[in-house]
N, C-alpha and C positions, 0 to 999 in steps of 0.2 A: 503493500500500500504506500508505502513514502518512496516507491521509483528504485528505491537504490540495489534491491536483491533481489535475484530470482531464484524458486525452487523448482527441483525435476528431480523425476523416475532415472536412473542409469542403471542397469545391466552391471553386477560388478563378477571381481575375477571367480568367487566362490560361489557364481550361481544365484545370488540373490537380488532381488532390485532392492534397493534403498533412494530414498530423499538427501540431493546434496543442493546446498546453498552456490551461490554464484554473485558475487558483486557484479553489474551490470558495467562498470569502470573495469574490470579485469577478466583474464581468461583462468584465474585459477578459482577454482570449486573444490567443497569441505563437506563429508559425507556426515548427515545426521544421525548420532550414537542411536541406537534402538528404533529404526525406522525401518528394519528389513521385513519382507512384504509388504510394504504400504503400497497404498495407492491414493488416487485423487484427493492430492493435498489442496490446502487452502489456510489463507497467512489470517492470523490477528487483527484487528485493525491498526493497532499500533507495531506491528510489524517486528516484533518480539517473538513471536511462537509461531509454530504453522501445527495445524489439525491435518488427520490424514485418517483413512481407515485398515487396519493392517489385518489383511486377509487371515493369515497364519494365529490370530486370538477373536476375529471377530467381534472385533472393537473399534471404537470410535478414539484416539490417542491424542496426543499433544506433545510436543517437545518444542523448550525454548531454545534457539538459536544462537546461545552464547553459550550452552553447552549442557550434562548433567542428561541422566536416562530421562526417554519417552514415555508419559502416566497415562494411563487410563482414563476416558473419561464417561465412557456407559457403552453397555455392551449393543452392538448393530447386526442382525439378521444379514442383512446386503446393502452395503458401503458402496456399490456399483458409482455411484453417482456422485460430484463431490456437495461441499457443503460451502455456509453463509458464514462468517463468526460476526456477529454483530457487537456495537461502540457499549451496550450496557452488561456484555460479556455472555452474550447469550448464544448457542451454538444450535444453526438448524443444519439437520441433514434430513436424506434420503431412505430409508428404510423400510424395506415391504410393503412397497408400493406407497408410502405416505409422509410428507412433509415429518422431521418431529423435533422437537425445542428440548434443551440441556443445559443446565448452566455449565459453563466451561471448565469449574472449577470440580465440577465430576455431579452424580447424582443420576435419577430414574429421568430418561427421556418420555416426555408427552403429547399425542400429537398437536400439530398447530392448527389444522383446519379440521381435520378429521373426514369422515366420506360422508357426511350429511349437509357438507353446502355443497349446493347444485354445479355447479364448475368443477368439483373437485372429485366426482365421483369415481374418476378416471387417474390414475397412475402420477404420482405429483411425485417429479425429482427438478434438480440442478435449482435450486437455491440461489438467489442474489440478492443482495441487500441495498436497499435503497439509503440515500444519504440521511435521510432524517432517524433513520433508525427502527422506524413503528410501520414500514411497507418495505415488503421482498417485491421482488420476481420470481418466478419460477414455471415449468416448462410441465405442461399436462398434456399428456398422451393416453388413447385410451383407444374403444374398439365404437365411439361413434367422431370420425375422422371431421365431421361438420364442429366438434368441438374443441378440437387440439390445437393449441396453440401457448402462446406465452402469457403467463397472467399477473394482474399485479394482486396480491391481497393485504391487508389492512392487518396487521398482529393482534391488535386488539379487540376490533372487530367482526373480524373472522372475516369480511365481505370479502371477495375478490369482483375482478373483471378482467377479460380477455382484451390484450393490449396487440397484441400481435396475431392472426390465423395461421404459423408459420410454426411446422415442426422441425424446431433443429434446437441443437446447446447454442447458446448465447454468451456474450457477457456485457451487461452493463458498462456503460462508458459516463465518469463525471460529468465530461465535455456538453453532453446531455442527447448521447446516440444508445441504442442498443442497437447491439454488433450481432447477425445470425449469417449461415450460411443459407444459400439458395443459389441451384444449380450449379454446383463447385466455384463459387463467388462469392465472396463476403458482401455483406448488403451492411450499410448503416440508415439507420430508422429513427428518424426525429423522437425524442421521447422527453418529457417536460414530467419531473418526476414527482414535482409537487404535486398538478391535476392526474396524474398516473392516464394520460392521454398524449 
């Protein structure tokens, strides 16, 4: 989130993937203690830790970036998808088929919307968090295809609405774009994130 680091998946010599960091000023990269089988990470807000979900315990982990083992943070069914970590410490992911909220600091995940608002009946992964903190994105797919697309919904709330008719992973852009694929083309798509229109 503050530009200066990136994290990725590498292949290392013993067969395992791991999470290594990468200053975006240099080509040397530092692999993260306790990150082997992770997958689809996602950084902090404050750019301190990054979440990930490590297939091999089937959990939802964390590790901070200046060093010291990766903890636990609640157990996930399928991490397939990555997740949000929102500014009030709040961590959503993807899990069996449904949005679900954690405090980051560990504890029982809940779901966020659950399958009884009407938008949501259908497969909710890929989480994005909006600037104000209290609206995501995220990406519903499902088996009536007149409904799948990118939605915004309300944390609080619970309300959502379909912002996008476009199946594809995304990501939110400050600038005030959402970035998806279409036709092996990246498309950016006006998005005013206050009206979530």
């Amino acid at each position: 989130p503050d530009g200066k680091l990136v994290t990725f998946l590498a292949h290392c010599e013993d067969g395992k993937d791991r999470l290594w960091i990468r200053p975006v000023d240099s080509d040397k990269a530092t692999p993260l203690t306790g990150t082997e089988d992770a997958s689809n990470p996602f950084w902090s807000p404050d750019s301190h830790s990054v979440a990930f979900y490590s297939e091999a315990d089937k959990k939802l982990k964390k590790v901070d970036i200046s060093g010291g083992s990766a903890l636990a943070v609640c157990a996930a069914k399928n991490g397939s998808a990555s997740g949000a970590w929102l500014p009030d410490g709040t961590i959503i992911f993807f899990d069996d088929g449904l949005l679900m909220r954690v405090p980051s600091t560990g504890g029982e995940p809940k779901p966020v919307l659950g399958r009884d608002v009407p938008a949501t009946k259908m497969a909710q992964l890929w989480p994005r968090a909006l600037p104000d903190g209290r609206h995501i994105l995220f990406l519903a797919v499902g088996p009536e295809s007149a409904k799948e697309g990118i939605y915004a919904a309300d944390l609080e709330s619970r309300q959502t609405r379909m912002v996008l008719p476009v199946r594809s992973l995304f990501e939110y852009s400050s600038a005030g774009y959402i970035l998806f694929n279409r036709q092996q083309a990246i498309m950016a798509q006006r998005f005013d994130a206050r009206k979530l229109t």
